[in-house]
C-alpha positions, -999 to +999 in steps of 0.1 A: +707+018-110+703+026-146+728+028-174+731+057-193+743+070-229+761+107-236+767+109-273+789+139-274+799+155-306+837+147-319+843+182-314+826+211-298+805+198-275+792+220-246+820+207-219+800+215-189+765+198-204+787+167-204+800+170-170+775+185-149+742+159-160+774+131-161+784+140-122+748+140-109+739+104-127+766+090-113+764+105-076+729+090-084+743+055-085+739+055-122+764+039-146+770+064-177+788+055-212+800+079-234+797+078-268+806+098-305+811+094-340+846+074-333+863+063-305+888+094-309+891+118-282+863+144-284+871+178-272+846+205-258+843+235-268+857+252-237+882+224-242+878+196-221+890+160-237+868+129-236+877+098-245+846+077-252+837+045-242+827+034-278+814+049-311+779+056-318+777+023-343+789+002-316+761+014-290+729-009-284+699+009-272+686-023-257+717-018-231+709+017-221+675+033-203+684+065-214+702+086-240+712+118-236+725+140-264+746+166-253+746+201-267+772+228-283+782+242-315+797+212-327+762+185-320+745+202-349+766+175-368+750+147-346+712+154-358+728+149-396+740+118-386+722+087-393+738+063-371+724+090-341+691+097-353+686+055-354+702+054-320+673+079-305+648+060-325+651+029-318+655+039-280+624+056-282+604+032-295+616+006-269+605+029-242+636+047-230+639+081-220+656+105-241+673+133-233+689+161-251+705+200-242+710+230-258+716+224-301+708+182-289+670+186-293+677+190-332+692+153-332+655+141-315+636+164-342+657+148-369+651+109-353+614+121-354+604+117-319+594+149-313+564+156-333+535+165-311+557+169-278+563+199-263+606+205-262+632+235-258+664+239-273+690+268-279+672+299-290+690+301-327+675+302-360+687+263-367+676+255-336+640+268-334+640+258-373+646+217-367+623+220-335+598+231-358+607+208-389+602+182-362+567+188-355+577+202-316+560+226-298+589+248-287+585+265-251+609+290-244+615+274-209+648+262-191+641+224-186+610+208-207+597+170-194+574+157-219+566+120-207+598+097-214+619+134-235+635+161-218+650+186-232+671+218-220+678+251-235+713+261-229+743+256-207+734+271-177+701+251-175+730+216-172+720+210-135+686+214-141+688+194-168+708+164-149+684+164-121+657+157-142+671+130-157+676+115-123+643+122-109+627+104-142+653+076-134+641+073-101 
């Protein structure tokens, strides 16, 4: 049983990127915080409401063995954010895995653990452009597992995306 991190954006995260990778980790056996900018509620983009456990300040990577960042319009905010990018950093460098969906693989480019890894992301300009910035090689594929980073491309990759978490969990 492993304990996992979703940092979800305030507002506009992808609701079903949250809840589909969430429902499968914990039919897994595996015990999932959630986490944003505050402790306010954070609502979806489709919107759902989620309360999270804590604020990003207040999370300890040393707690978690991994870190998801889930996607949507609103998690472009969450690679500008320092607090997150030292989050994914310090988790990578202590071995865990990192995860991220849709826009979330521009918070791992701007942590910097994505130079020389092969990743995915949304197919936008900001996107591709922070995936590049970040020194990833992009591949225009569904679900990406490069060692201890995965990385999905959209929405509709979400179960994919879970059950790779839980298979690298495993």
């Amino acid at each position: 049983m492993a304990n996992v991190l979703m940092i979800v954006a305030q507002v506009g995260f992808r609701d079903e990127e949250f809840f589909v990778p969430k429902e499968i980790l914990e039919k897994d056996g595996h015990i999932v915080k959630t986490a944003s900018l505050t402790r306010g509620q954070a609502k979806g983009a489709l919107g759902a409401i989620v309360s999270p456990d804590m604020a990003i300040y207040e999370a300890n990577p040393e707690f978690f063995d991994c870190i998801v960042v889930v996607g949507g319009p609103g998690s472009p905010v969450l690679a500008k954010n320092k607090e997150v990018t030292e989050l994914i950093e310090k988790g990578f460098r202590k071995g865990k895995i990192i995860a991220a969906i849709c826009l979330g693989p521009m918070a791992l480019a701007a942590a910097g653990i994505l130079s020389g890894r092969n990743a995915t992301v949304f197919k936008s300009r900001e996107g591709l452009d922070a995936l590049y910035n970040g020194g990833a090689t992009y591949k225009d594929k569904g679900v990406i597992v490069d060692e201890n980073i995965i990385t999905a491309d959209s929405p509709q990759n979400a179960e994919r995306f879970g059950i790779a978490i839980a298979e690298k969990l495993r």
